[in-house]
MARMISE-569774 format. One record per residue (C-alpha): residue in three letters; y, x, z. Coordinates in steps of 0.1 Angstrom, whole numbers, padded with zeros to 4 digits, always signed. Example, Ala and Ser with C-alpha at 12.3 -4.5 7.8 and 13.67 -1.06 7.14 Angstrom:
BEGIN
ALA-0045+0123+0078 SER-0011+0137+0071 
END
This chain:
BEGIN
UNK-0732+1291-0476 UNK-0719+1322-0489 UNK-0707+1308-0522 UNK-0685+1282-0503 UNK-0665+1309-0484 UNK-0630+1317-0488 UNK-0614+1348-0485 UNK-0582+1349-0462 UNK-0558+1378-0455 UNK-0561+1380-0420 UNK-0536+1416-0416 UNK-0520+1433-0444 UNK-0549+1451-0464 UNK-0575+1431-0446 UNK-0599+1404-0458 UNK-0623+1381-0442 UNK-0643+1354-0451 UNK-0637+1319-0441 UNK-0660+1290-0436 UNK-0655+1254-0446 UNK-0652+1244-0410 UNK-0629+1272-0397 UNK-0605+1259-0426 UNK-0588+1231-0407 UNK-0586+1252-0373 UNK-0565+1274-0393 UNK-0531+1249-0394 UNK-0541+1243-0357 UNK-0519+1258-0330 UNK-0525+1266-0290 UNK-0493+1269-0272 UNK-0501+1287-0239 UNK-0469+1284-0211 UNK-0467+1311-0187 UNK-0441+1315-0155 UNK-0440+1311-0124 UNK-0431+1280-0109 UNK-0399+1261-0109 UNK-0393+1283-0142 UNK-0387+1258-0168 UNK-0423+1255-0182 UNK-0426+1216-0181 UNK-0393+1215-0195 UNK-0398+1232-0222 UNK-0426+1216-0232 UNK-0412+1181-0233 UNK-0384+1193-0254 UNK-0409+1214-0279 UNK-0432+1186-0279 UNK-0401+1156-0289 UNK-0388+1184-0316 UNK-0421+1189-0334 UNK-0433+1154-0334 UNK-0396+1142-0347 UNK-0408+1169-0373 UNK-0437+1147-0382 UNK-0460+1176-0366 UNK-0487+1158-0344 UNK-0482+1177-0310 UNK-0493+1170-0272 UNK-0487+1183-0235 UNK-0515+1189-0214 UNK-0505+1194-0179 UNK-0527+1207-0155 UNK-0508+1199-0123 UNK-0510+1163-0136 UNK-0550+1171-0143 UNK-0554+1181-0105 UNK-0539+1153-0089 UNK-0558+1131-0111 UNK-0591+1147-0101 UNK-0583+1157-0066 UNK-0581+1127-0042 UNK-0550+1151-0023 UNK-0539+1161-0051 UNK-0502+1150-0045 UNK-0506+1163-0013 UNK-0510+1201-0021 UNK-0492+1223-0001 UNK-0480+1264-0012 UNK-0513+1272+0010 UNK-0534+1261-0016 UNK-0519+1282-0045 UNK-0521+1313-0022 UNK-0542+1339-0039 UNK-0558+1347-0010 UNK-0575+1314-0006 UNK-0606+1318-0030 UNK-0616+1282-0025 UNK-0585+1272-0041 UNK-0587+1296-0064 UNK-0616+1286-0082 UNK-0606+1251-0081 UNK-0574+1255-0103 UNK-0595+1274-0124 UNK-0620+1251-0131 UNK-0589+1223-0137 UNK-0571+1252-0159 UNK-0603+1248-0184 UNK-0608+1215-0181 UNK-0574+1206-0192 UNK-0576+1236-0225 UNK-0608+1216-0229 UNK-0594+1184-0237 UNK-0565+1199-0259 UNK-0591+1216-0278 UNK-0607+1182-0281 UNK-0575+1164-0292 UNK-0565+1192-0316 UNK-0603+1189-0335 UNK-0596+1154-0339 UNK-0567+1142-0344 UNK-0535+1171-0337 UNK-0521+1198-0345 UNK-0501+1216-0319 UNK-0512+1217-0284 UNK-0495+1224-0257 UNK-0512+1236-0225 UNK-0486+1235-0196 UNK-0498+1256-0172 UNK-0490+1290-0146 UNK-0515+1315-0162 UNK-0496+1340-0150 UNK-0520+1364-0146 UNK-0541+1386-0179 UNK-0572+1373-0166 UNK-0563+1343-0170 UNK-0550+1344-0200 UNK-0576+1358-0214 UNK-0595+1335-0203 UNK-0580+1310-0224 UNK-0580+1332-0256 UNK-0620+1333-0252 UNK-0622+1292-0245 UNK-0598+1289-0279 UNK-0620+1317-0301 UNK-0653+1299-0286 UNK-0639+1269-0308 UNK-0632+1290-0343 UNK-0616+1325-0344 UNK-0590+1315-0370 UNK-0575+1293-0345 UNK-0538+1303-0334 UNK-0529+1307-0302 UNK-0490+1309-0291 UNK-0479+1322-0257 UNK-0444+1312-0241 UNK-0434+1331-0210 UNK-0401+1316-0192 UNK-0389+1342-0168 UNK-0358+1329-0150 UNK-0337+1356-0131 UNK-0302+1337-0125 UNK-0296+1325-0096 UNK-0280+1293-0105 UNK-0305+1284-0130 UNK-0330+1289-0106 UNK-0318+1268-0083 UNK-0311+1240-0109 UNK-0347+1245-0116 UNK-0359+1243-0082 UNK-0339+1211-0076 UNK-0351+1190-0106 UNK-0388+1199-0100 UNK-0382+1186-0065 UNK-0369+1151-0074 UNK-0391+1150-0102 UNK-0425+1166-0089 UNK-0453+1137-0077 UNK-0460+1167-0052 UNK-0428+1168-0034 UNK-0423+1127-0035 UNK-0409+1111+0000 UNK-0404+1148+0011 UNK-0372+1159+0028 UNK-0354+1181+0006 UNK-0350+1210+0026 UNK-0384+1211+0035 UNK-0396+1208+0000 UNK-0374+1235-0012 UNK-0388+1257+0015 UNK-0425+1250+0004 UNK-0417+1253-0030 UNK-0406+1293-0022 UNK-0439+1295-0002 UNK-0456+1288-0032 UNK-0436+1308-0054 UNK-0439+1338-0038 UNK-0480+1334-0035 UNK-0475+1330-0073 UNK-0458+1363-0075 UNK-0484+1379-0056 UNK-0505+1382-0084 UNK-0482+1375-0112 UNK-0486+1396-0147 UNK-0460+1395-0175 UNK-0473+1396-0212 UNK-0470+1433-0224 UNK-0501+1429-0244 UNK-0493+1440-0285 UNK-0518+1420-0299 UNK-0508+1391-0286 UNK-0486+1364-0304 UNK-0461+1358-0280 UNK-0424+1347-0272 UNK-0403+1353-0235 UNK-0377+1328-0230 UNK-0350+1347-0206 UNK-0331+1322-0183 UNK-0335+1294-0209 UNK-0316+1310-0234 UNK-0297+1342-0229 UNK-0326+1363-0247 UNK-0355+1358-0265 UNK-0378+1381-0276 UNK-0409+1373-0298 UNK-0441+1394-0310 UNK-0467+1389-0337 UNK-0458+1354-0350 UNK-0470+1337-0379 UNK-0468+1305-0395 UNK-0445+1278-0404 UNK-0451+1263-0367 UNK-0444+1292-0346 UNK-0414+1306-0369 UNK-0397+1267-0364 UNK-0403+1269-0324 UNK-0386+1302-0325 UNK-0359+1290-0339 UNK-0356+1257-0314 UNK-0364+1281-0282 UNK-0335+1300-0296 UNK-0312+1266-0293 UNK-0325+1253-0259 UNK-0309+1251-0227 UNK-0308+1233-0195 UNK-0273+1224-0194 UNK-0255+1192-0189 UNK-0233+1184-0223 UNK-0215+1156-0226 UNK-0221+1138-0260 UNK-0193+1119-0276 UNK-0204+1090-0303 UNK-0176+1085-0329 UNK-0176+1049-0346 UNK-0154+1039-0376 UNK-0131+1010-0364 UNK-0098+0995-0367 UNK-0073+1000-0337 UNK-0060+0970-0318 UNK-0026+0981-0327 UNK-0025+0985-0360 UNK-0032+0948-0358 UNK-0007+0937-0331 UNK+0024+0951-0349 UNK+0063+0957-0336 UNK+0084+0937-0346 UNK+0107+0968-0362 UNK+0073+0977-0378 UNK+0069+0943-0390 UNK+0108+0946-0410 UNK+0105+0979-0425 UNK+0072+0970-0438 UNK+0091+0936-0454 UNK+0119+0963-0467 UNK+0090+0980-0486 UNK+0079+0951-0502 UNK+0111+0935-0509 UNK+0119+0973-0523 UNK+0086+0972-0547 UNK+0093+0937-0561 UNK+0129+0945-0568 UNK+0114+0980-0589 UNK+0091+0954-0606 UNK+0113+0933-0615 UNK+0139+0954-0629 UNK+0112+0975-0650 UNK+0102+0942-0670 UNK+0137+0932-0674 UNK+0152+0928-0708 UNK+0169+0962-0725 UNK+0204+0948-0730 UNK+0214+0984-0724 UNK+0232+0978-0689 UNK+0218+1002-0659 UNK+0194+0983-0637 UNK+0188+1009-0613 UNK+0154+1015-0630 UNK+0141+1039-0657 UNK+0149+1012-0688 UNK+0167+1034-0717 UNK+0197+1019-0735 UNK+0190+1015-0771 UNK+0220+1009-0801 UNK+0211+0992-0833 UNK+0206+1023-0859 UNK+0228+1017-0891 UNK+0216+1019-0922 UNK+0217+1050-0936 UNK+0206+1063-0903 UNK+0168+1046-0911 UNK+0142+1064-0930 UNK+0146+1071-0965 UNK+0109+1060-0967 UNK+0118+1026-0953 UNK+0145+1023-0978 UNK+0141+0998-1007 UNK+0135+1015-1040 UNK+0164+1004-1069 UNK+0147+0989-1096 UNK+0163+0994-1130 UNK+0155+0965-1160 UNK+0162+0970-1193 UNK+0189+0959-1212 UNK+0176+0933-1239 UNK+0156+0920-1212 UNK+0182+0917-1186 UNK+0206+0895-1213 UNK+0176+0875-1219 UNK+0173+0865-1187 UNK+0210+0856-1179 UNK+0207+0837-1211 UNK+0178+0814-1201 UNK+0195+0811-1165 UNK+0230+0794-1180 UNK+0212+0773-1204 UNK+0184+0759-1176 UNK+0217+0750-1147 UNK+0236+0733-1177 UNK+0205+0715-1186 UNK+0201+0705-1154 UNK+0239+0692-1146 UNK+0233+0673-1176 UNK+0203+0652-1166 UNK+0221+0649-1133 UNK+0251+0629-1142 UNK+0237+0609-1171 UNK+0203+0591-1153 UNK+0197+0583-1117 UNK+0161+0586-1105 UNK+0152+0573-1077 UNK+0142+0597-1044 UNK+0109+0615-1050 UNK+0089+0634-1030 UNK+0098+0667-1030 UNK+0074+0690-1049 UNK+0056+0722-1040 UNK+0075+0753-1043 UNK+0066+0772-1073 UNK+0082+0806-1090 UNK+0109+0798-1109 UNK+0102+0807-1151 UNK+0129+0811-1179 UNK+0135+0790-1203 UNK+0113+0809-1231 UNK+0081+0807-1209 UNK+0077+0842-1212 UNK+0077+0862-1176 UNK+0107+0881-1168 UNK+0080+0910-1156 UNK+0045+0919-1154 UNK+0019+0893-1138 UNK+0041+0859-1139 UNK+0023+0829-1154 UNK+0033+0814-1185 UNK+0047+0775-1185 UNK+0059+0750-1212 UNK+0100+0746-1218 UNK+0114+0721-1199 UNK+0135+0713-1229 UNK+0122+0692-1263 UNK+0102+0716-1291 UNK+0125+0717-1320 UNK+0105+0711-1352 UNK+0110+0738-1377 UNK+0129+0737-1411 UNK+0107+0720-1441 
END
């Protein structure tokens, strides 16, 4: 349906249309090893595989040495004569295990995945074309990733050569000298017909002795930029790994006795400081920062805390010294002519002249103490 298409920019300035099917191939990815053997390949693709799948990215190895000893009853058994390209029997029998292994990762990667990972020679441009057709045949908007290892050290080589010999089904209960000289046999019938990728068009990345230099064409896409980068960090080295955990020491808990004294000193030194800081300020030095304070005199205080002088007037200052005498000889009076018995004492109340009249503003006005005196008739 034409209305349903999309149109994708396939190359810069190019359009195509894109069905509703082809859309989910389009986040799909084909990784395609090449190399010969004893290369790295396998190893690479364990360590790609664990890095993209810790990456939540749904990703798989398809092996086809494991595929031909499965279908081959002497599988296991297969000596460098087989992989000699001068042997056309064996020939078209690892081709027809080549695509039946692409096969099933084209089968998983419909499904269920999205990067698979076909672990393989194809070390010839037959064959990898080949494998572009079988991927296209699927949907031409699927992406297709080649990774050629090419190993040229020495010592890497031979690292390599050893691990695939104690870790190869093929060379298990062999003698390790005569698997290592089988394993050249087939090596060098490999190189025979070997190809390296020089083709433009192709999206491609070469891996030089597992590290040292990479070099990388035509790639596109969040997947194949992030494998760059990894294949860019990868090696075959052994590193040690040291794990640091956040403990206490066994000595810090079995002290010296020395360290056990100086730490009393520092205590006994801390609750001396203590106890001198909240000692009274009697103005002696207690070896701590407590000033000595001297009682201010005063005319040394504030004028504003200074009492204001009150000034009374004359008439009623003589009033007041009047009613004062005549109340305290009143009072001596009553005192030496009666005797009352105890009584409680009474409430304190402000003390009032004689008159009743307040000496100043706000006092309350009581009766005279002393008899009215009726007036003249």
């Amino acid at each position: 349906n034409a209305s349903l298409s999309l149109l994708v920019l396939m190359e810069p300035g190019h359009w195509t249309d894109v069905q509703p099917n082809d859309i989910r191939w389009e986040h799909k990815l084909v990784v395609v090893l090449v190399g010969l053997p004893a290369r790295g390949k396998s190893f690479i693709a364990y360590k790609l595989v664990n890095f993209l799948c810790w990456g939540s990215t749904r990703a798989e190895i398809f092996n086809a040495g494991k595929m031909r000893r499965v279908i081959m009853k002497d599988g296991s058994k297969s000596t460098s004569d087989f992989f000699d390209s001068s042997n056309n029997q064996g020939f078209q029998k690892r081709e027809r295990i080549a695509m039946m292994t692409l096969d099933m990762a084209l089968d998983w990667l419909e499904k269920e995945g999205d990067v698979a990972i076909f672990d393989a020679t194809n070390s010839t441009k037959a064959r990898r074309q080949a494998v572009l057709d079988r991927c296209f045949d699927r949907s031409e908007y699927l992406n297709v990733l080649f990774i050629e290892s090419i190993c040229d050290d020495q010592q890497v080589l031979l690292k390599n050569k050893l691990c695939k010999i104690a870790n190869s089904p093929d060379y298990r209960g062999w003698d390790q000298k005569k698997a290592l000289q089988d394993l050249n046999k087939r090596i060098e019938n490999y190189k025979k017909a070997y190809e390296t990728i020089d083709e433009d068009s192709l999206s491609y990345i070469k891996l030089i002795d597992l590290q040292s230099k990479v070099i990388f064409n035509r790639i596109y896409g969040n997947v194949a930029n992030t494998i760059v980068r990894f294949l860019m960090c990868i090696h075959n080295r052994m590193a040690p790994i040291y794990l640091c955990r956040a403990a206490r020491f066994e000595a810090e808990e079995s002290l010296t006795e020395q360290q056990q004294q100086q730490q009393e000193e520092e205590e006994e030194e801390e609750k001396a400081n203590l106890s001198s800081s909240t000692a009274p300020n009697d103005g002696t030095d207690h070896n701590s920062r407590t000033k000595t304070t001297m009682p201010r005199s005063s005319s040394s205080r504030s004028p504003f805390l200074q009492p204001k002088a009150t000034t009374m007037p004359a008439s009623l200052a003589q009033t007041t010294t009047t009613t004062t005498t005549s109340t305290s000889t009143s009072t001596s009076a009553s005192t030496t002519t009666t005797h009352k018995p105890p009584q409680a004492i009474p409430p304190l109340v402000p003390k009032h002249n004689a008159t009743g009249t307040s000496g100043s503003k706000g006092r309350l006005k009581t009766k005279s103490t002393s008899p009215p005196t009726r007036p003249p008739t």
